[in-house]
PDBQT receptor file of N, H, CA, C and O in Angstrom, charges set to zero:
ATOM      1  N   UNK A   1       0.846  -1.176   0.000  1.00  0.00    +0.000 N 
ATOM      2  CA  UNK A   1       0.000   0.000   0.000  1.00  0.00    +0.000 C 
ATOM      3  C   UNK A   1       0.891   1.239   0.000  1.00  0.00    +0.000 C 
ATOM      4  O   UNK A   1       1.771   1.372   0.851  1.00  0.00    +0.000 OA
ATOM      5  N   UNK A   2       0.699   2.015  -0.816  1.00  0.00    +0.000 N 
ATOM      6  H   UNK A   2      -0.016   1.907  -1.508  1.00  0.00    +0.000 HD
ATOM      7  CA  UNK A   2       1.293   3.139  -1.089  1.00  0.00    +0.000 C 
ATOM      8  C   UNK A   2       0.847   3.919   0.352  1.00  0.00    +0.000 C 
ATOM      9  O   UNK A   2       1.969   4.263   0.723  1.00  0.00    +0.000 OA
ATOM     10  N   UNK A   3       0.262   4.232   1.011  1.00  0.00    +0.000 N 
ATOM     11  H   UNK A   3      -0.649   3.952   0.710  1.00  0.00    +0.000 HD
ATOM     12  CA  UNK A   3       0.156   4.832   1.666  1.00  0.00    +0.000 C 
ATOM     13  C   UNK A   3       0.098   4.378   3.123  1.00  0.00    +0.000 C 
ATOM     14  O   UNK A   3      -0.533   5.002   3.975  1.00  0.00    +0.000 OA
ATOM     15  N   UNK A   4       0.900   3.079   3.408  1.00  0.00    +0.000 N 
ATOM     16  H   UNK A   4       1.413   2.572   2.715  1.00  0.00    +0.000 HD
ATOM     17  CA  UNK A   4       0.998   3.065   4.824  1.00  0.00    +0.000 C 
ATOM     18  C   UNK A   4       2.138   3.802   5.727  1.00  0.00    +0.000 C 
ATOM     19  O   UNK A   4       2.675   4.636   4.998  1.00  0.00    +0.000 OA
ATOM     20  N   UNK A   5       2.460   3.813   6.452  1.00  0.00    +0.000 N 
ATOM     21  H   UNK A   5       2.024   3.136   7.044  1.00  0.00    +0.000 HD
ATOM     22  CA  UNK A   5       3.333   4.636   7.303  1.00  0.00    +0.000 C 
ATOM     23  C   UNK A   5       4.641   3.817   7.182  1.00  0.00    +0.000 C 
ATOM     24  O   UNK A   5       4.610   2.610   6.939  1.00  0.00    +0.000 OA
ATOM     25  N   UNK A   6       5.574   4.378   7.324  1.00  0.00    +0.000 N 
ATOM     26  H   UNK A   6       5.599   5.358   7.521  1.00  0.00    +0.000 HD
ATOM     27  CA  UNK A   6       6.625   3.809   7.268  1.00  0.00    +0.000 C 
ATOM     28  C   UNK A   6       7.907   3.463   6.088  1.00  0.00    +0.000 C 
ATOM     29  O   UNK A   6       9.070   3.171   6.367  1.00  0.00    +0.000 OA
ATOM     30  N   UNK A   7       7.150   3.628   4.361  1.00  0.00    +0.000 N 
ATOM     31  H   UNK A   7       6.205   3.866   4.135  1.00  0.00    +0.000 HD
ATOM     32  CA  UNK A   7       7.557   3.176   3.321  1.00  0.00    +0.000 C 
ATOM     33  C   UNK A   7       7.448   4.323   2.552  1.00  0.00    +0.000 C 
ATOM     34  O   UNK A   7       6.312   4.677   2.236  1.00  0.00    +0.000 OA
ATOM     35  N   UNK A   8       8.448   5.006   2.169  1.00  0.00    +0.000 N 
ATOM     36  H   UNK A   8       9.371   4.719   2.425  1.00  0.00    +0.000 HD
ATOM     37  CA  UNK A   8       8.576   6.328   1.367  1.00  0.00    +0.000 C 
ATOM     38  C   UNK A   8       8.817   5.680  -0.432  1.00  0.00    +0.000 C 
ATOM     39  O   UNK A   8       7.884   5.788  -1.229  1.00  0.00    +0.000 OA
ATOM     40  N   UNK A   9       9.981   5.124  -0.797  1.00  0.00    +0.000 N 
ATOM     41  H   UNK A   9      10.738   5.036  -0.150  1.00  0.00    +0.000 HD
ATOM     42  CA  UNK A   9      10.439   4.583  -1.851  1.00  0.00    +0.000 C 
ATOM     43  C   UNK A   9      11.495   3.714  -1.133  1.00  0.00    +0.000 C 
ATOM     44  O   UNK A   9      11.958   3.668   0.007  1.00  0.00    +0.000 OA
ATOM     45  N   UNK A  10      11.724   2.868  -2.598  1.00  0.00    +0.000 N 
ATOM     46  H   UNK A  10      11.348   2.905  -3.524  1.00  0.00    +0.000 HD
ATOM     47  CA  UNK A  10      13.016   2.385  -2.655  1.00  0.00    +0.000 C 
ATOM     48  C   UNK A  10      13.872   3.008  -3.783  1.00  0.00    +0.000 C 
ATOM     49  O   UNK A  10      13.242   3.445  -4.746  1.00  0.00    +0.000 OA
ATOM     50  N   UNK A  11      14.962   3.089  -3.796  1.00  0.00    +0.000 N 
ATOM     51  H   UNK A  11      15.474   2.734  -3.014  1.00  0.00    +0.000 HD
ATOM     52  CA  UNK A  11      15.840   3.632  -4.289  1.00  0.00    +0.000 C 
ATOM     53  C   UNK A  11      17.113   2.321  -4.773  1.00  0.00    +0.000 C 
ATOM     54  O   UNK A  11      17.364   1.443  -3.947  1.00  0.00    +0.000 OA
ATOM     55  N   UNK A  12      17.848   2.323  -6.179  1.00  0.00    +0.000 N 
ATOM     56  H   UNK A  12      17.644   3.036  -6.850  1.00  0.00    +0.000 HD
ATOM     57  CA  UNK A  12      18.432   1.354  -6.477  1.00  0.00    +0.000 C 
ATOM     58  C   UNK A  12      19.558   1.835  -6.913  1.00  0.00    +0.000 C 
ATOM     59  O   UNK A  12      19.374   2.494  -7.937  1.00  0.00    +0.000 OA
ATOM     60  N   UNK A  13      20.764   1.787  -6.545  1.00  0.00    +0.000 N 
ATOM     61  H   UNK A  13      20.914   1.252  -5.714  1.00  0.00    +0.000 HD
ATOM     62  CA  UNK A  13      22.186   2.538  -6.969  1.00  0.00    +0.000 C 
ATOM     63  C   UNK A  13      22.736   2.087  -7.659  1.00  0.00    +0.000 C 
ATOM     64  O   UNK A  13      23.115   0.932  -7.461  1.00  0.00    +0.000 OA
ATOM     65  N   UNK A  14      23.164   2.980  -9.187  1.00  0.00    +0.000 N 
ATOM     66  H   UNK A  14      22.856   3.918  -9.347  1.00  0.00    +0.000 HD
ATOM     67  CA  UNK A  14      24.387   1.979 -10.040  1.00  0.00    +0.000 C 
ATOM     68  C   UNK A  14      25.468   3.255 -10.367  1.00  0.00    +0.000 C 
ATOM     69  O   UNK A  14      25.483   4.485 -10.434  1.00  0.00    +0.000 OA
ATOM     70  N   UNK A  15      26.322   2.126 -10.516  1.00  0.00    +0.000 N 
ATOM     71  H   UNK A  15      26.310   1.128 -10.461  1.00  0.00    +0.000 HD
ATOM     72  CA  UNK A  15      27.755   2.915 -10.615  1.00  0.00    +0.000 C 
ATOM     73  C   UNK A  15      28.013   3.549 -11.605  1.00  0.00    +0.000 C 
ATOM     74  O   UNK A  15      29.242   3.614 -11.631  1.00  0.00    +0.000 OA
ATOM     75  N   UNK A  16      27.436   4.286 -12.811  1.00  0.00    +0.000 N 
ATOM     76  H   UNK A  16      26.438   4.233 -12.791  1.00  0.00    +0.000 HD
ATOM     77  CA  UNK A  16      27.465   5.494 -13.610  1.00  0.00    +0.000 C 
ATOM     78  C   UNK A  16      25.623   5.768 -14.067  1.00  0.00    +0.000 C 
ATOM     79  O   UNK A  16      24.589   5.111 -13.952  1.00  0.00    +0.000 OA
ATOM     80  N   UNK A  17      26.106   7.474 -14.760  1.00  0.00    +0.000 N 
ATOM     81  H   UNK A  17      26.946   8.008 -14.853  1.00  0.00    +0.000 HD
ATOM     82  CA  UNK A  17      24.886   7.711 -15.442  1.00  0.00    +0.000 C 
ATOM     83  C   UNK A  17      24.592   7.240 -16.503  1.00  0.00    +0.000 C 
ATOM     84  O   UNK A  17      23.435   7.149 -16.915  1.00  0.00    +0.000 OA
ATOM     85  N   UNK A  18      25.680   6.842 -17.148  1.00  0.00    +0.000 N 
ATOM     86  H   UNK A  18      26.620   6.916 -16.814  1.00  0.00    +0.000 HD
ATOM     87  CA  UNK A  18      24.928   5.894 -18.824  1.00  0.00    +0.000 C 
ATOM     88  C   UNK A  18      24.623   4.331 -18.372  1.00  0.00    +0.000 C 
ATOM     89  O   UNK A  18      24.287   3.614 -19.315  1.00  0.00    +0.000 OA
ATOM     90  N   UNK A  19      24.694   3.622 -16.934  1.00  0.00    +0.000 N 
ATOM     91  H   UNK A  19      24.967   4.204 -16.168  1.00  0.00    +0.000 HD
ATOM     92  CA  UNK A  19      23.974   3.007 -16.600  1.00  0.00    +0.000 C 
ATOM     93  C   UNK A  19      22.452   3.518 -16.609  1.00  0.00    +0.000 C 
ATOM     94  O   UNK A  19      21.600   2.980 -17.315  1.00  0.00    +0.000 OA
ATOM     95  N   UNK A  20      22.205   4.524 -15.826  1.00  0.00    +0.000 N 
ATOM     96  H   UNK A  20      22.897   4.962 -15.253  1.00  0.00    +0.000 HD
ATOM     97  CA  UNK A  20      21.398   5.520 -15.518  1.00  0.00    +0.000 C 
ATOM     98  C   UNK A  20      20.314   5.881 -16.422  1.00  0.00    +0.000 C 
ATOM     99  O   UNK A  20      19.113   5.749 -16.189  1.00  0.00    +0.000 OA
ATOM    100  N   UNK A  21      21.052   6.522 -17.869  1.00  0.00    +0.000 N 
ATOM    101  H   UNK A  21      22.028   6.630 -18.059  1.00  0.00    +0.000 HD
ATOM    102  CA  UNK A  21      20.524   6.861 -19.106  1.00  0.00    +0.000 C 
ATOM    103  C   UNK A  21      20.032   5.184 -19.534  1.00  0.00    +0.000 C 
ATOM    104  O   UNK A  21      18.803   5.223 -19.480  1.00  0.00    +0.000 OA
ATOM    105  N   UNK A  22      20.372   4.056 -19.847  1.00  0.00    +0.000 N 
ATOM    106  H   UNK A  22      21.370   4.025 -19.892  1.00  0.00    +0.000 HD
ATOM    107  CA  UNK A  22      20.427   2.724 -20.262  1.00  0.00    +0.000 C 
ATOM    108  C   UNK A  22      18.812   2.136 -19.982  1.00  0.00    +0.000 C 
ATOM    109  O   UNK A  22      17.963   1.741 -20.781  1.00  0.00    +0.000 OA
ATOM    110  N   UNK A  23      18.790   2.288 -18.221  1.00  0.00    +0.000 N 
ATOM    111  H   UNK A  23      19.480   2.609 -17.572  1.00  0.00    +0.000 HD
ATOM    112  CA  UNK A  23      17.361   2.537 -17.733  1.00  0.00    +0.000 C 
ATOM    113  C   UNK A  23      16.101   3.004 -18.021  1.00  0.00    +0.000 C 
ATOM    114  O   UNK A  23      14.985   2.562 -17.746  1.00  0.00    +0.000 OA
ATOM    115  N   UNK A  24      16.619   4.354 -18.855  1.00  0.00    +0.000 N 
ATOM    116  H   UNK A  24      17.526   4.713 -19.078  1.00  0.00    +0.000 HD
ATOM    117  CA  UNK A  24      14.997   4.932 -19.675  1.00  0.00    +0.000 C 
ATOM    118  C   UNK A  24      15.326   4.281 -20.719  1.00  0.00    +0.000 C 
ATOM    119  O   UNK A  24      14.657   4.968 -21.490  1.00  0.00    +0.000 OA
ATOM    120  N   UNK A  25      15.745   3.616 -21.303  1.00  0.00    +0.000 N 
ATOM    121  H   UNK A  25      16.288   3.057 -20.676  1.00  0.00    +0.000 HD
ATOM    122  CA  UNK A  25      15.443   2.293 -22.750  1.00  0.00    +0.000 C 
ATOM    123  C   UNK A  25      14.558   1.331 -22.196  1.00  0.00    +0.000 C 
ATOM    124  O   UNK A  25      13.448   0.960 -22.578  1.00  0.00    +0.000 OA
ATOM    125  N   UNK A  26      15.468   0.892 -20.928  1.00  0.00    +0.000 N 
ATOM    126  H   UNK A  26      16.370   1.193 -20.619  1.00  0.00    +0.000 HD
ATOM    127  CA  UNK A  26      15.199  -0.648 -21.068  1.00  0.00    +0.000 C 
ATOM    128  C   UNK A  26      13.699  -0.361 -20.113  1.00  0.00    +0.000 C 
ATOM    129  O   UNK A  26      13.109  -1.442 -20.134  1.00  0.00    +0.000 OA
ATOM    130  N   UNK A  27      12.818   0.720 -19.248  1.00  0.00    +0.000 N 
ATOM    131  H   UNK A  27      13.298   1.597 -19.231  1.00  0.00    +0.000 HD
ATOM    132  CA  UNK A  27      11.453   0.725 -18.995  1.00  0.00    +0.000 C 
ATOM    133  C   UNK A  27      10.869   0.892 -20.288  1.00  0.00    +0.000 C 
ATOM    134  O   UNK A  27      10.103   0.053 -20.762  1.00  0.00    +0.000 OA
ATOM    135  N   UNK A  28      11.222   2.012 -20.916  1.00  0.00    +0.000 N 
ATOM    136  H   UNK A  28      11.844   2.694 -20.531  1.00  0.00    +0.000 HD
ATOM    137  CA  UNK A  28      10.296   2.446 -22.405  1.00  0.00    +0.000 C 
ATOM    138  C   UNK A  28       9.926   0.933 -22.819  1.00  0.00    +0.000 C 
ATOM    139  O   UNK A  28       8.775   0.520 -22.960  1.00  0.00    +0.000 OA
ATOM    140  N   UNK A  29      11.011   0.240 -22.975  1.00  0.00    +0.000 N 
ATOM    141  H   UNK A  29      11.946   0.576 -22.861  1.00  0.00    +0.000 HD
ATOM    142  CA  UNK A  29      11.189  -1.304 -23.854  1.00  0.00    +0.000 C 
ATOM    143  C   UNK A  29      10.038  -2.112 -23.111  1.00  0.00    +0.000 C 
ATOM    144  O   UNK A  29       9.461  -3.016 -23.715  1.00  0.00    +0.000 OA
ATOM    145  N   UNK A  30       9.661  -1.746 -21.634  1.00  0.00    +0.000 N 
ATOM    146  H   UNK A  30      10.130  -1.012 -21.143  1.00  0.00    +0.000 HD
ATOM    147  CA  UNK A  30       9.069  -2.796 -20.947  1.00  0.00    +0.000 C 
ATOM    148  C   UNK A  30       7.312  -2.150 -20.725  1.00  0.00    +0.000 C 
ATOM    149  O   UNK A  30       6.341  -2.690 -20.195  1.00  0.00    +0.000 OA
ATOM    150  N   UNK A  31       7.472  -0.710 -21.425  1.00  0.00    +0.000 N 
ATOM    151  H   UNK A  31       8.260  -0.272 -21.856  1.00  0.00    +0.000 HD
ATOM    152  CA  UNK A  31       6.135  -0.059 -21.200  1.00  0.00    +0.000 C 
ATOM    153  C   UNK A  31       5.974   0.229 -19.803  1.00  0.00    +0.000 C 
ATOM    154  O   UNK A  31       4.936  -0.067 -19.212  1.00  0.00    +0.000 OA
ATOM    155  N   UNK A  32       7.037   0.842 -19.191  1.00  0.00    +0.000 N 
ATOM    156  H   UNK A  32       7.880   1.083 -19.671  1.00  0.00    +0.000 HD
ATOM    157  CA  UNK A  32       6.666   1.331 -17.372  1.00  0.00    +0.000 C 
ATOM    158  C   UNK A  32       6.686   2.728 -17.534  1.00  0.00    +0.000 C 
ATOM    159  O   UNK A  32       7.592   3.262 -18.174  1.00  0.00    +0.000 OA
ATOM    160  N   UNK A  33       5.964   3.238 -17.124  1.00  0.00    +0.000 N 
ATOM    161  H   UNK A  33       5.228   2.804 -16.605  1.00  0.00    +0.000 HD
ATOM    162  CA  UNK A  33       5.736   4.811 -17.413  1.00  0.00    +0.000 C 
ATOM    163  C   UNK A  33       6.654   5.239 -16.021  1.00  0.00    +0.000 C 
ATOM    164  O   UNK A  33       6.778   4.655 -14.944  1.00  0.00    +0.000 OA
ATOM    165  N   UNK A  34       7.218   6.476 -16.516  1.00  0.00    +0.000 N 
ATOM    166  H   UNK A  34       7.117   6.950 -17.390  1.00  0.00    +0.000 HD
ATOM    167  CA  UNK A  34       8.686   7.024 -15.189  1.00  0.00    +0.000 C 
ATOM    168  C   UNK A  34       8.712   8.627 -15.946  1.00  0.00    +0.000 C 
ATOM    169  O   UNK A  34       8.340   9.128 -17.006  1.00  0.00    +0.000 OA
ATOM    170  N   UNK A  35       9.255   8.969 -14.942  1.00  0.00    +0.000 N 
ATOM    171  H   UNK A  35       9.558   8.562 -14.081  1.00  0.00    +0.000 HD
ATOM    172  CA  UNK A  35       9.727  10.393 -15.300  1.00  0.00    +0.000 C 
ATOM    173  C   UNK A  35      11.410  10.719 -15.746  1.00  0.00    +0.000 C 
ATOM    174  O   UNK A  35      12.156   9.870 -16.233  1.00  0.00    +0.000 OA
ATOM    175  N   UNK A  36      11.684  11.755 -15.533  1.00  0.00    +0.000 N 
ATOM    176  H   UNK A  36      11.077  12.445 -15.138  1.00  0.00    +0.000 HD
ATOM    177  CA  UNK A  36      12.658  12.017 -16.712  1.00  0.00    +0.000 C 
ATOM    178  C   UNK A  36      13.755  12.005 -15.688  1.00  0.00    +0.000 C 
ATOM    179  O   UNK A  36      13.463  12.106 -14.496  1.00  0.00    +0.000 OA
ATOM    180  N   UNK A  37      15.232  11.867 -16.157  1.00  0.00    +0.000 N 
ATOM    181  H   UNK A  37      15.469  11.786 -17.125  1.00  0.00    +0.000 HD
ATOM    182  CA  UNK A  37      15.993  11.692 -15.111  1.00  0.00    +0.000 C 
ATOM    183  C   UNK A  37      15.992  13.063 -14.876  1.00  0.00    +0.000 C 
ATOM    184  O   UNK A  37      15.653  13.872 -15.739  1.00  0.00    +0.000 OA
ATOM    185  N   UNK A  38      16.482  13.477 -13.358  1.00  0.00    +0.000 N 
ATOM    186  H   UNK A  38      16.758  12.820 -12.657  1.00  0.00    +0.000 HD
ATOM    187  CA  UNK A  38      16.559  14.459 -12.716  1.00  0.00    +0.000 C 
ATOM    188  C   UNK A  38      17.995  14.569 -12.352  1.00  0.00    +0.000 C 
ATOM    189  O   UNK A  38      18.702  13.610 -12.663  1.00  0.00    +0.000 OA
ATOM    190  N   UNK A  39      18.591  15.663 -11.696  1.00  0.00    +0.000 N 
ATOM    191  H   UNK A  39      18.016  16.442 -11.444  1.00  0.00    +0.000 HD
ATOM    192  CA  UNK A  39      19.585  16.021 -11.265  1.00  0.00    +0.000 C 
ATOM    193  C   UNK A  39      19.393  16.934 -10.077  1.00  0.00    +0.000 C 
ATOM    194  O   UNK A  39      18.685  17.931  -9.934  1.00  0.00    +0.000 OA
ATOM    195  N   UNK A  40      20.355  16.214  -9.140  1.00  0.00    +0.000 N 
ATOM    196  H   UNK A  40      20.930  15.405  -9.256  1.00  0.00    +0.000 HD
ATOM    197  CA  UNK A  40      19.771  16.808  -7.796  1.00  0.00    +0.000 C 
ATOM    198  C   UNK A  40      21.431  17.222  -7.235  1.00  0.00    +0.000 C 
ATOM    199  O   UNK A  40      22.067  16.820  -6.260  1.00  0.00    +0.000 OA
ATOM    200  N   UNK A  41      21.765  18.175  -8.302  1.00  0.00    +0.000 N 
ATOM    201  H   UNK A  41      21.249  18.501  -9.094  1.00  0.00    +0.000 HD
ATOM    202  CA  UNK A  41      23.057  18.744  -7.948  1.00  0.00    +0.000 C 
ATOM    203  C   UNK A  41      23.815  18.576  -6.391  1.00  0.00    +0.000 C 
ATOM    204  O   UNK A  41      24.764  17.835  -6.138  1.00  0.00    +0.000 OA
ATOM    205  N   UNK A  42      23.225  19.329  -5.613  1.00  0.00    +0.000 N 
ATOM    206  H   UNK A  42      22.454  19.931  -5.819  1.00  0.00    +0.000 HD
ATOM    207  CA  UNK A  42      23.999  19.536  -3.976  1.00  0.00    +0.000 C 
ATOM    208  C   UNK A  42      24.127  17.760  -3.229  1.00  0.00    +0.000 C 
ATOM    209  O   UNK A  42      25.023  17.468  -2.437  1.00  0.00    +0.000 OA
ATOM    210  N   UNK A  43      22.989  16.705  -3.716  1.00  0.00    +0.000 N 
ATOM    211  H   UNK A  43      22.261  16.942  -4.360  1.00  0.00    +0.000 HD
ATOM    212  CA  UNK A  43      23.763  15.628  -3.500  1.00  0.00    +0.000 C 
ATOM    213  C   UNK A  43      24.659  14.734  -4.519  1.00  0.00    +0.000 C 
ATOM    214  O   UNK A  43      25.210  13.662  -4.271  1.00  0.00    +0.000 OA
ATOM    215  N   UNK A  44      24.654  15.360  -5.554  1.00  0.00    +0.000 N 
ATOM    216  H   UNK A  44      24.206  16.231  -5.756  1.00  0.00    +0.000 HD
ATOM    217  CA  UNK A  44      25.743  14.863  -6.483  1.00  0.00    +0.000 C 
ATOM    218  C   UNK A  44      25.359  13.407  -7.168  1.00  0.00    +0.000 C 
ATOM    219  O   UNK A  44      26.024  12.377  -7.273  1.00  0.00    +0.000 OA
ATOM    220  N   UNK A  45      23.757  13.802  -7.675  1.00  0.00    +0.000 N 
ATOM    221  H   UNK A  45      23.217  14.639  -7.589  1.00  0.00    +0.000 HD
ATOM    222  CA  UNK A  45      23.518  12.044  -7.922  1.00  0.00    +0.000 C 
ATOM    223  C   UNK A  45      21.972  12.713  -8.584  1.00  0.00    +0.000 C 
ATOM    224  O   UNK A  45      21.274  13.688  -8.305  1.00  0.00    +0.000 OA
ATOM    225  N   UNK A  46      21.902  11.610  -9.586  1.00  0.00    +0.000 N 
ATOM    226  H   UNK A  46      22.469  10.818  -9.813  1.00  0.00    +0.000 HD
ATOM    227  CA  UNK A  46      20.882  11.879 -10.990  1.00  0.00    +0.000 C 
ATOM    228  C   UNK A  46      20.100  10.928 -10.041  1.00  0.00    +0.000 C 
ATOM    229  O   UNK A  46      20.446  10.292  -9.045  1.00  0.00    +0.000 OA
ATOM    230  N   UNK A  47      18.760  11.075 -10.795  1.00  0.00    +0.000 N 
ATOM    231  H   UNK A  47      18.479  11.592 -11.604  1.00  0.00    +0.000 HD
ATOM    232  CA  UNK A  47      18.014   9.869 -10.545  1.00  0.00    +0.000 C 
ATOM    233  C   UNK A  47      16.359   9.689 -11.258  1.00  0.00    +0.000 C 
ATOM    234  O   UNK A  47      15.638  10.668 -11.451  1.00  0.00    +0.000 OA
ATOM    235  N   UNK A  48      16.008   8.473 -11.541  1.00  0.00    +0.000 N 
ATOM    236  H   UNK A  48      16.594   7.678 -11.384  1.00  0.00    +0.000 HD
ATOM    237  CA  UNK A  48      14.661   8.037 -12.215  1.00  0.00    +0.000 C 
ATOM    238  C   UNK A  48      14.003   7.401 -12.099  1.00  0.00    +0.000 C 
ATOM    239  O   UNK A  48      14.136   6.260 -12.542  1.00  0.00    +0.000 OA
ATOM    240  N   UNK A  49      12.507   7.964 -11.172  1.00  0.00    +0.000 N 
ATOM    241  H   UNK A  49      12.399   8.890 -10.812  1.00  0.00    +0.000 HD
ATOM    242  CA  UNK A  49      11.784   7.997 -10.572  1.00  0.00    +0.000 C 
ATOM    243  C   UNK A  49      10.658   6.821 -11.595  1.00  0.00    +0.000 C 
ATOM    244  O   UNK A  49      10.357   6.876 -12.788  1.00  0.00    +0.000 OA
ATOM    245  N   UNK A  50      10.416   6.216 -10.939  1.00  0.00    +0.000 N 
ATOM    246  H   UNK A  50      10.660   6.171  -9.970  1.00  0.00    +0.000 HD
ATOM    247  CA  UNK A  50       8.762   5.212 -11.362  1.00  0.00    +0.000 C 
ATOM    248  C   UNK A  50       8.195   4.568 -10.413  1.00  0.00    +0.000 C 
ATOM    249  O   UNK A  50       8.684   4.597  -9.283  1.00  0.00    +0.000 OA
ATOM    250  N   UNK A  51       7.049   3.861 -10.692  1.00  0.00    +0.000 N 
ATOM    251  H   UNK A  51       6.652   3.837 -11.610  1.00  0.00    +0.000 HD
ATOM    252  CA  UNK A  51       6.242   3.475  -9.574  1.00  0.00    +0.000 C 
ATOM    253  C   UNK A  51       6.074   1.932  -9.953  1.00  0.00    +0.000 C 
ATOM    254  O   UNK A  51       6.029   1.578 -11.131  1.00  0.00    +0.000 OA
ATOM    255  N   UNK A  52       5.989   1.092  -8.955  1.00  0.00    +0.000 N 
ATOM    256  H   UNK A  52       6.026   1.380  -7.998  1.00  0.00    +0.000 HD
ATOM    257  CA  UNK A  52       5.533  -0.696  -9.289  1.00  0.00    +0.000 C 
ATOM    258  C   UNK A  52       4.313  -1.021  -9.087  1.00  0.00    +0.000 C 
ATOM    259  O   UNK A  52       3.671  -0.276  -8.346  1.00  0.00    +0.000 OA
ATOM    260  N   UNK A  53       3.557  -2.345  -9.738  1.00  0.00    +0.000 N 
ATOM    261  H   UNK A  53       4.078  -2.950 -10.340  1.00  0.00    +0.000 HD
ATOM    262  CA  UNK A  53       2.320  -2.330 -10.242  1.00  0.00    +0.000 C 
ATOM    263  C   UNK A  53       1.229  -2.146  -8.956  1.00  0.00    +0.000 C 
ATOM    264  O   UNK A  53       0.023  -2.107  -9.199  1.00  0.00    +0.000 OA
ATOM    265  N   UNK A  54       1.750  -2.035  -7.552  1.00  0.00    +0.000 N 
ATOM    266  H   UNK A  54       2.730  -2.067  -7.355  1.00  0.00    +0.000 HD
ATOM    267  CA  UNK A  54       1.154  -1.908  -6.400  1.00  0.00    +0.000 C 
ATOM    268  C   UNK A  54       1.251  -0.147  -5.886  1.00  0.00    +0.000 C 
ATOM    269  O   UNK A  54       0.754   0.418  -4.912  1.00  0.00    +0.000 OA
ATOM    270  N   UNK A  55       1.973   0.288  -6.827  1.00  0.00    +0.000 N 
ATOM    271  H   UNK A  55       2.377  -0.171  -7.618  1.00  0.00    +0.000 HD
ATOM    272  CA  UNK A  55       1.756   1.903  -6.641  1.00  0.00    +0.000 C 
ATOM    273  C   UNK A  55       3.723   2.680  -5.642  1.00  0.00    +0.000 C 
ATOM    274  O   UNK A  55       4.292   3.755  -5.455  1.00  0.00    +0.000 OA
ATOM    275  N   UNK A  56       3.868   1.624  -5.433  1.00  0.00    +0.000 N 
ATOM    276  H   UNK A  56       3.405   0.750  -5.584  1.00  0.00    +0.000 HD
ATOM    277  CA  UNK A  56       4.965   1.839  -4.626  1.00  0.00    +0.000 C 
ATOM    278  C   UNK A  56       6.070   2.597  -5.458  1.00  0.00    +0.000 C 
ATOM    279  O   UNK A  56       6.344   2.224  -6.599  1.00  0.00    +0.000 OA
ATOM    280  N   UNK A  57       6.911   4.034  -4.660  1.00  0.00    +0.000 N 
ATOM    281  H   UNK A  57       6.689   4.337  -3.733  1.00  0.00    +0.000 HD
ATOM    282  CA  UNK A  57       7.815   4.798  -5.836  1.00  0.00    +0.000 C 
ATOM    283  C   UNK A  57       9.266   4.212  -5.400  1.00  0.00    +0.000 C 
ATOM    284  O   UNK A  57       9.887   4.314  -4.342  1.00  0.00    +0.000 OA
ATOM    285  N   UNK A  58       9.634   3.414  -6.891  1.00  0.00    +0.000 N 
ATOM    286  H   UNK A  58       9.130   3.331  -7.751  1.00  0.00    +0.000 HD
ATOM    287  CA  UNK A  58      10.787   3.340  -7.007  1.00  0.00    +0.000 C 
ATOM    288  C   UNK A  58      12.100   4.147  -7.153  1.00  0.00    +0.000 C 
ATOM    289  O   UNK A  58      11.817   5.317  -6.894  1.00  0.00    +0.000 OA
ATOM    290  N   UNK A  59      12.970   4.068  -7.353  1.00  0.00    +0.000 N 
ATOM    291  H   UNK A  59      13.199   3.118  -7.563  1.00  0.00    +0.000 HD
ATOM    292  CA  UNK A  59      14.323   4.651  -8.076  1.00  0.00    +0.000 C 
ATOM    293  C   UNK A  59      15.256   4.319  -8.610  1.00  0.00    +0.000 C 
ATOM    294  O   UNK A  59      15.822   3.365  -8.078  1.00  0.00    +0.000 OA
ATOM    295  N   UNK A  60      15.843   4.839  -9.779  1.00  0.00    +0.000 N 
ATOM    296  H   UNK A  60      15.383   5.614 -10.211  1.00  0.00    +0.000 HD
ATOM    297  CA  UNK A  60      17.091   4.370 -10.378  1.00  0.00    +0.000 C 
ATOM    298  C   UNK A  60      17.977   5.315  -9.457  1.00  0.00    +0.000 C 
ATOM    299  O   UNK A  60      17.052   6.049  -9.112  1.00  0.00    +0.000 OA
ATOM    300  N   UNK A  61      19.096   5.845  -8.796  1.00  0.00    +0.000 N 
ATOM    301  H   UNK A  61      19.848   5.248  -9.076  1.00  0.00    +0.000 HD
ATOM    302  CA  UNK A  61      20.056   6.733  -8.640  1.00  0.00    +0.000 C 
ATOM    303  C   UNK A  61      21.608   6.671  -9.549  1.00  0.00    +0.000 C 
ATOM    304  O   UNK A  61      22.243   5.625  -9.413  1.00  0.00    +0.000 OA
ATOM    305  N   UNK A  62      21.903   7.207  -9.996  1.00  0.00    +0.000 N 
ATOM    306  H   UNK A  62      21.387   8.056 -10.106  1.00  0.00    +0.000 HD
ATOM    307  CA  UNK A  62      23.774   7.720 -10.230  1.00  0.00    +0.000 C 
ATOM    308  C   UNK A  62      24.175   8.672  -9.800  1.00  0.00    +0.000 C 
ATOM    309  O   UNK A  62      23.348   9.526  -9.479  1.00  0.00    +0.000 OA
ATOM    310  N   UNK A  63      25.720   8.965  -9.590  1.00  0.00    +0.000 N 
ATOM    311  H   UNK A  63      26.391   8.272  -9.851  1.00  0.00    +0.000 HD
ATOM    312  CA  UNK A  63      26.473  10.004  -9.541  1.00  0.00    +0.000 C 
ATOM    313  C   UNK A  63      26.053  10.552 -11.000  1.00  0.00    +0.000 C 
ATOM    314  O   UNK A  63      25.647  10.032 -12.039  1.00  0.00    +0.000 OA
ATOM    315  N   UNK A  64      26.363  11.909 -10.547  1.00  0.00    +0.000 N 
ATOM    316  H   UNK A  64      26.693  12.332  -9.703  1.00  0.00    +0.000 HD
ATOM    317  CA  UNK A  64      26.503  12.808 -11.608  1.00  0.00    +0.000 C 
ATOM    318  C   UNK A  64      27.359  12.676 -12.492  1.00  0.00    +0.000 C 
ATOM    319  O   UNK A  64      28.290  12.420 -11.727  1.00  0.00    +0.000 OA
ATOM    320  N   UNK A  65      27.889  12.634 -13.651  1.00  0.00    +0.000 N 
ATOM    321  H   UNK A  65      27.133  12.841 -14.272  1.00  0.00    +0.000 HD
ATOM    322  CA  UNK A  65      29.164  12.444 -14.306  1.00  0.00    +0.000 C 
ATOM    323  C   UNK A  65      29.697  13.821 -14.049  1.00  0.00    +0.000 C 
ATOM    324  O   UNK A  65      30.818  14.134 -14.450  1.00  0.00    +0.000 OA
TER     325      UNK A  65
């Protein structure tokens, strides 16, 4: 449940951004609707946001290149 207490996202770390970039292929490829990668400068790490078929918000994260 998206909305019980306790469970914000999960978040999944890989070791570059063209891992990162690789990610919006391979959802497009799988039909998962996500948003666009972001850049969240002051922590030094991209990231791309989607949700799983129970509503729950995932994440891709990278460093910034």
């Amino acid at each position: 449940d998206p909305f019980r207490v306790g469970l914000d996202h999960v978040s999944f770390a890989l070791d570059s951004r063209a891992e990162l970039d690789a990610k919006v292929g391979e959802l497009d490829a799988a039909g998962i609707d996500h948003g666009p990668v972001r850049e969240l400068q002051s922590f030094g790490l991209a990231f791309l946001a989607f949700f799983d078929p129970d509503g729950i918000a995932l994440e891709f994260t990278s460093p910034i290149a």
